[in-house]
C-alpha positions as CSV (number, residue, x, y, z in Angstrom):
1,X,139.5,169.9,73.8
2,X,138.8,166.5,76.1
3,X,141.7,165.5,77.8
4,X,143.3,162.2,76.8
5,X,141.4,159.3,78.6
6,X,144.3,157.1,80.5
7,X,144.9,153.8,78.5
8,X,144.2,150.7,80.4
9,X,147.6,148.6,81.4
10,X,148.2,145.2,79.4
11,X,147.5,142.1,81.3
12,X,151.6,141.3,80.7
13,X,152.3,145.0,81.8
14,X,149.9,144.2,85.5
15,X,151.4,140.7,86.0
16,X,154.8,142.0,85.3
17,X,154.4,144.9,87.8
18,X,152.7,142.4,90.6
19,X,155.8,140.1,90.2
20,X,158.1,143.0,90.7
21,X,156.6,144.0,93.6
22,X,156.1,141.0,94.6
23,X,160.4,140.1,94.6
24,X,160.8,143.3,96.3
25,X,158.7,142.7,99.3
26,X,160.0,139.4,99.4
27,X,163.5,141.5,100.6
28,X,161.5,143.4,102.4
29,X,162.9,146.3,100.6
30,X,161.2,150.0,99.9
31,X,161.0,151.3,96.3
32,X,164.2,153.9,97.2
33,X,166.0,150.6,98.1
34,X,165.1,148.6,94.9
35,X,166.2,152.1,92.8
36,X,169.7,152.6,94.8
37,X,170.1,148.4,93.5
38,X,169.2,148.9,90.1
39,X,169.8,152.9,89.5
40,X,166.7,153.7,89.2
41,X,164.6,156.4,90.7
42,X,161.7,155.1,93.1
43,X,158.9,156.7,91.7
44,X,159.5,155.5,88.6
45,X,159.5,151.9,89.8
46,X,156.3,152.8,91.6
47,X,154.7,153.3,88.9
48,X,156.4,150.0,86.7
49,X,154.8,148.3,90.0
50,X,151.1,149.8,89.2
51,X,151.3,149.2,85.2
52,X,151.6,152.8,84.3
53,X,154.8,152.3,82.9
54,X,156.0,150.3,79.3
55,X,159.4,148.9,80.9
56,X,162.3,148.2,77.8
57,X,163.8,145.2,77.8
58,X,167.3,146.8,79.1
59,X,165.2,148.3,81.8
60,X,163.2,145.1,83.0
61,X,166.7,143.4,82.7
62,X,168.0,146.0,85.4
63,X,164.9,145.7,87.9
64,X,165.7,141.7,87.9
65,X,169.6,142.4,88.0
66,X,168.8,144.7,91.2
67,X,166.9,142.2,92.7
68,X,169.4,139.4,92.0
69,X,166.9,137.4,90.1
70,X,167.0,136.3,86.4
71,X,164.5,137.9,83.8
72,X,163.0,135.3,83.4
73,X,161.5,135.2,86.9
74,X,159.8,138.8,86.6
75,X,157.3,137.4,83.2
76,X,156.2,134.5,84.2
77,X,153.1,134.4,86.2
78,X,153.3,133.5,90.0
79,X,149.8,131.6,90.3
């Protein structure tokens, strides 16, 4: 049996993890630093930040709580 072939991240799923990112390095801030904020581990925010993860809406509403910014900010597109 083939091994399941990785499914390719939404564009909403990518812009949503760039703007993440993006908010945290603003702070300057590590993943361990955003996950202590919004009690979350790091490596799954990691991988929120790289599209690999489906985020709920409860836990995108804690990301942009940790990072003191409204949800709002984290789905719109920054260009």
């Amino acid at each position: 049996m083939l091994a399941a072939q990785p499914k390719t991240p939404s564009a909403e799923r990518l812009m949503f993890g760039r703007r993440l990112r993006e908010e945290r390095k603003l702070r300057d801030w590590t993943l361990e630093d955003l996950g202590e904020r919004c009690a979350l581990a790091w490596n799954y925010i990691a991988d929120v930040e790289r599209g690999e993860r489906n985020v709920t809406i409860d836990t995108a509403a804690k990301l942009a709580g940790g990072l003191g910014v409204p949800l709002w900010q984290l789905l719109r597109s920054s260009e």
